[in-house]
C-alpha positions, 0 to 999 in steps of 0.5 A: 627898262629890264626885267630886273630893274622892273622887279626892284621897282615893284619891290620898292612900290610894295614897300612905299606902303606902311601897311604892307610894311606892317604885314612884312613884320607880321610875317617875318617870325614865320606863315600864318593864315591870310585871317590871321594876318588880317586881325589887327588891320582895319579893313576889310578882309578883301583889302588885305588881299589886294595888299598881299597879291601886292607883295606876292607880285613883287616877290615879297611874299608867297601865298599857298592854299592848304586846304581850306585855309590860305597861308602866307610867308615872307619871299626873303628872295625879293628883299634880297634883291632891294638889299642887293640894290642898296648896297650897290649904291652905298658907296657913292651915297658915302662919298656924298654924304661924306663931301656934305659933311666937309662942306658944312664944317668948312662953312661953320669954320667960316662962320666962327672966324667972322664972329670973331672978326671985330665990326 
C-alpha cells in the first residue's frame, strides 16, 4: 500500500464515525476552542480529543495552541483527497448503476408480459 492509499484510508476511518462527522459540521463555519467544540458531546473532554487527534492524523482537521487555549479548524486539504478519490470511481459506479437499472426494467417487462399471459 502507498502512502496515499494510507492517507485515504485513514481518511474514510475518521469519517466512519458520526461523532467525528458531527465535529466536521461543528467545525466547518470556521475554528472554535477544543472546549467549545466539546459542549454538546456527551463525553468526556479526554474522548474528544482522542476523536480530534483522529481527525488531525487523517488530515481532517488541524489543532493549534494559542496561548492557553486549543483551537481547531477543518484541513479542507484532507477532504479533497476523499473528494478526489470518489470522483475518480464515478464513472464506472455510473456504468453499474446504469446496467442495474436496464436489468431491472428488462425484468419488470418480463413480469408484465406474464401477467398478461392467460393460464
Amino acid at each position: 500500500m502507498n502512502r496515499k492509499e494510507h492517507n485515504i484510508d485513514r481518511v474514510f476511518q475518521a469519517l466512519g464515525d458520526a461523532t467525528r462527522r458531527a465535529m466536521l459540521e461543528r467545525l466547518s463555519p470556521g475554528p472554535m476552542s477544543v472546549s467549545l467544540l466539546a459542549e454538546p458531546f456527551n463525553m468526556s473532554l479526554a474522548a474528544v480529543v482522542q476523536h480530534l487527534q483522529v481527525l488531525e492524523e487523517a488530515g481532517l482537521v488541524k489543532t493549534e495552541k494559542l496561548g492557553r487555549v486549543r483551537s481547531c479548524r477543518v484541513e479542507a486539504a484532507g477532504l479533497h483527497a476523499a473528494e478526489q478519490w470518489l470522483r475518480a470511481r464515478r464513472p464506472e459506479w455510473d456504468l453499474k448503476l446504469d446496467r442495474l437499472a436496464e436489468i431491472l426494467d428488462e425484468s419488470d417487462e418480463s413480469d408484465e408480459s406474464d401477467k398478461r399471459q392467460p393460464d
